[in-house]
N, C-alpha and C positions, 0 to 999 in steps of 0.2 A: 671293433676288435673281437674276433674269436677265440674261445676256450673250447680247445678241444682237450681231452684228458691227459695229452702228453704235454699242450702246453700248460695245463693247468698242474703238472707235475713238474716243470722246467720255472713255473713262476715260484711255487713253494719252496724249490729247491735254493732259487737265485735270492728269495727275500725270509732264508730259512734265522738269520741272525736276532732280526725285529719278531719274527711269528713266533722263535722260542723265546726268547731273551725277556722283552716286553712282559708278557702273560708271568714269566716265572717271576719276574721284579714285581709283579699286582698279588702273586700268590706269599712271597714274602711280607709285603705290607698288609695283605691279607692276617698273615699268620699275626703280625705284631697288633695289628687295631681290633683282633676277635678276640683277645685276652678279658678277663676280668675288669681289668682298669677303665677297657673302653666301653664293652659290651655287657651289661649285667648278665650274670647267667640265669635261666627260669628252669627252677624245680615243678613237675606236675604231680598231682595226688588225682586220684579217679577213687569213685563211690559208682556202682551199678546197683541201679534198683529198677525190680521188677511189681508193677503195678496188682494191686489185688481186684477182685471182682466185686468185692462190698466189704464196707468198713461198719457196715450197720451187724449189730447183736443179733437185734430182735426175728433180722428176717432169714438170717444164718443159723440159728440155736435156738430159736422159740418157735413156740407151736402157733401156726395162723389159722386164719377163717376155714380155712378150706385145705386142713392137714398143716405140714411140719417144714418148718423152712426149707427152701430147695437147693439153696444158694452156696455152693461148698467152699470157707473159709481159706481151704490150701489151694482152690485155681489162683493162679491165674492169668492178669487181665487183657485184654486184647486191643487191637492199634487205639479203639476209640479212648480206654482206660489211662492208654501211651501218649494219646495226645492230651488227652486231660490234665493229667500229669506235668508235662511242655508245659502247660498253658501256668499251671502253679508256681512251676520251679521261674517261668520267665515274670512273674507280677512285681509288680511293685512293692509289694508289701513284702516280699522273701528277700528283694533287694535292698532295699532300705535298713532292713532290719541285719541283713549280715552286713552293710558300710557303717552302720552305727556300732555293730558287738566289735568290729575289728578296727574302727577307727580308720577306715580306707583312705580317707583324705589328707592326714598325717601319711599312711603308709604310703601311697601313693607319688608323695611328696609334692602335694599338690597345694597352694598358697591359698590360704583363705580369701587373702584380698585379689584373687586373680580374677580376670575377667570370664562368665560363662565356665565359673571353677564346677557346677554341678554337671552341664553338658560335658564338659572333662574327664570329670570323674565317670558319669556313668558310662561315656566310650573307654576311659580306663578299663573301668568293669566289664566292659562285652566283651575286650578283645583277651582277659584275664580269665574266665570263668565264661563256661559253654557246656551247653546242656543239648544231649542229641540222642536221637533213637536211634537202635539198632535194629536190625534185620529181625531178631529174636524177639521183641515188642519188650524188652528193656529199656532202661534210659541211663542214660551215660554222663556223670556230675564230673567234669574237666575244670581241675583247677589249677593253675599258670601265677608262680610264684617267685621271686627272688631268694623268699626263707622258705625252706622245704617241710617244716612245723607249720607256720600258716600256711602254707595250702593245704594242708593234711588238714588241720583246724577246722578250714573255711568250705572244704568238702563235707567233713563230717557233721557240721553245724547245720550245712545246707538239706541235708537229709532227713535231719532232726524236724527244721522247719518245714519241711515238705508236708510230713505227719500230723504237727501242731495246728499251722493251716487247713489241712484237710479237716482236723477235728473239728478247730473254731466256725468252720462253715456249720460243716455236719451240725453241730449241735447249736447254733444259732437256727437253722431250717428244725432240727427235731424240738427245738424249746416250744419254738411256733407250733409245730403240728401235736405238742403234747397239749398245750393251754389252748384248742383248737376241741381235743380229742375231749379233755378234762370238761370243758364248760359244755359241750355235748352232751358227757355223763351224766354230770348233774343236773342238770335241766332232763335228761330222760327220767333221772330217779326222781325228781320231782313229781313228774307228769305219773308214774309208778305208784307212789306214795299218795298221788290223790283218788287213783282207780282204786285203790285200797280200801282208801276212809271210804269212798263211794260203796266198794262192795260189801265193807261193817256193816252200814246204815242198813242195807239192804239184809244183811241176813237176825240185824236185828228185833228188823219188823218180820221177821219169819222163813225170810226165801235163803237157804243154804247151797242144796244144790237144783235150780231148776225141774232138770227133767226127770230124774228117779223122783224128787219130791211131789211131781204132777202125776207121773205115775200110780205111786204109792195111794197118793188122794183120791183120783179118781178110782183106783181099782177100791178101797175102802165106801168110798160113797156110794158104787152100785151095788154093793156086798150089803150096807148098810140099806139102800134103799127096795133091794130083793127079798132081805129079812125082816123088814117092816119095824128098823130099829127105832127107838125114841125118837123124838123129834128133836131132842136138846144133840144126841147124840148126829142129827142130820146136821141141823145147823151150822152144828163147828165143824164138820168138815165143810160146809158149804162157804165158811168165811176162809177154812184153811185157802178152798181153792180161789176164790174171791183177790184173797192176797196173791196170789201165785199169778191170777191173771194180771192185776193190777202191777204188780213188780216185777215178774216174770221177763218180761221182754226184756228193762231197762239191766236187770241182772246180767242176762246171758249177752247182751251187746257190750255192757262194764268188762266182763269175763273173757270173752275173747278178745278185745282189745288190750287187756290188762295180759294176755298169753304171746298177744305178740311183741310187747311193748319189752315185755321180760328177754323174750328170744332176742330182741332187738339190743337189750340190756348185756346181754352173755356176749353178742360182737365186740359192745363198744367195751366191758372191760379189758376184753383181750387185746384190740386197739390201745387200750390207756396203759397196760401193763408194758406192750413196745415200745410204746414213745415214752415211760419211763426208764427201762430200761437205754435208749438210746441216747437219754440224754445224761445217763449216769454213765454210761460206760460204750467204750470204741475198741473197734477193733483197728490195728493196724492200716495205714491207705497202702503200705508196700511192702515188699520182702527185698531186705540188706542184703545182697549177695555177700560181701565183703566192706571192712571199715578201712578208709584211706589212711596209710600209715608215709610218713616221710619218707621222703624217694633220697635215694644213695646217691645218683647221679641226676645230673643235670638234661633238663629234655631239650633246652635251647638256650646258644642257636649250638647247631653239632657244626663243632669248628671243620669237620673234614671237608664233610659238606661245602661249607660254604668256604670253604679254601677253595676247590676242584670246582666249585661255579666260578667264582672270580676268576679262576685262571682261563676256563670254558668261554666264560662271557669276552673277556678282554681277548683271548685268540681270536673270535669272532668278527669281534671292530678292528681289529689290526689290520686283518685279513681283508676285510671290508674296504676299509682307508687306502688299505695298500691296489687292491681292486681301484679304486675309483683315480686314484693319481695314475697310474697305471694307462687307464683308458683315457685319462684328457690327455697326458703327454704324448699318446696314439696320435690323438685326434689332432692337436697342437701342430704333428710333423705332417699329416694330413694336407693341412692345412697350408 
């Protein structure tokens, strides 16, 4: 059987009763089963948050090794920050902890004793609450409600714990790298403290500072030994340098070591003063565009919508049906 356009316009025409009738009877039943009674309505609450580029103090607002933190507090942060971010808001610890504040399994009305009640639940949860980036390296907290207060609630909570999260890592990693940094220190001050006692001992047998004091002596001893000074007065210098040889060396090795141990000293405080700082105090992981406040109307389902598909879909199979009876009765007389 062929459809050319006039007969495809002569068949519409002749089965015009069932193509409008039908669809408009599906868009009525439509209209009575999308009410309240059948279909729960779902309120949405949205939270955007915009990722920072460091939630660390020390390396934002304190001075480092090698100059003054670079890292500026008000960027920021970019896809990989965005995806980090993803990765939070999806863990299990963010979820667990809002199905626990809000009591989801109650809410959800989901039977303790049901079978696979947690796989339930948390497909409850994914198709309720959806976390997505946007073009602009934002993220996007969508929350799908019945009550238009909890999903405000359950958005604004979720953003809360974004932060909390981020901290509880941050400073689990900075406690680490502080009592890392600490038992460094003090063990360098140790090692400090005994070049010390070592450089006492040394100047108390005589040697203060090395090289002026070699100086000094020798230029004294040939002054003394030009001028045909005493012999008592050669002698003592001859023990002064005596000592200087004898301790001399072991001094100025104490000495320089002890000059770098200090230089070495001045990094790791400024290390030990970040990782205190970081672990007393956080900056921000994001910037709150906006706090979700309860939505007025309802996001689904939108009854027009799905009135104008029903009636769409069902003109379609009508159309179809009527197509295929169509073509066997063709074929039937064919026949």
């Amino acid at each position: 059987m062929e459809y050319s356009s006039a007969n495809l316009i002569a068949f519409f025409y002749k089965n015009r009763k069932p193509l409008l009738g039908i669809p408009f009877l599906a868009m009525v039943v439509a209209v009575a089963f999308s009410g309240p009674k059948f279909i729960k309505p779902l309120f949405e609450s949205q939270v955007i948050l915009f990722p920072s580029t460091t939630n660390s103090v020390s390396k934002a607002l304190l001075p480092q090794s090698n100059g003054y933190g670079d890292e500026d507090i008000f960027e920021y942060g970019d896809e990989q920050q965005a995806e980090q971010l993803l990765q939070i808001l999806n863990s299990g610890e963010i979820r667990d902890s809002v199905i626990q504040k809000f009591d989801l399994m109650a809410h959800y009305e989901i039977d303790e004793d049901t079978k696979y009640r947690r796989t339930k639940l948390f497909k409850e949860y994914a198709s309720k609450i959806e976390f997505a980036r946007t073009q602009f390296m934002s993220v996007e907290i969508n929350v799908m409600d019945t009550d238009p207060q909890m999903a405000a609630d359950i958005a604004n909570y979720i953003s809360f714990l974004v932060d909390k999260t981020k901290r509880r890592v941050s400073r689990s990693r900075a406690e680490m790298g502080l009592n890392i940094v600490k038992n460094e220190y003090h063990s360098l001050q140790g090692e400090i403290q005994k070049m010390e006692d070592k450089i006492t001992e040394l100047r108390y047998k005589g040697v203060h500072d090395y090289e002026s004091q070699s100086a000094v002596f020798n230029e004294q001893y040939a002054i003394a030994l030009a001028a045909g000074a005493p012999s008592g007065r050669v002698k003592a210098l001859e023990r002064r340098l005596d000592t200087l040889a004898k301790y001399g060396g072991k001094y100025v090795a104490i000495r320089d070591e002890l000059q770098l141990l200090k230089e070495e000293e001045v990094k790791l405080k400024t290390k030990f003063d970040q990782a205190k700082v970081d672990v007393n105090q956080n900056l921000p992981a994001t910037f709150k565009v906006d706090a979700a406040f309860p939505a007025e109307r309802k996001s689904y389902p939108k009854r027009s919508i799905l009135i104008l598909a029903v009636g769409f879909a069902t003109f379609i199979m009508v159309a179809f049906l009527l197509l295929v009876r169509g073509t066997l009765q063709e074929l039937k007389k064919q026949a």
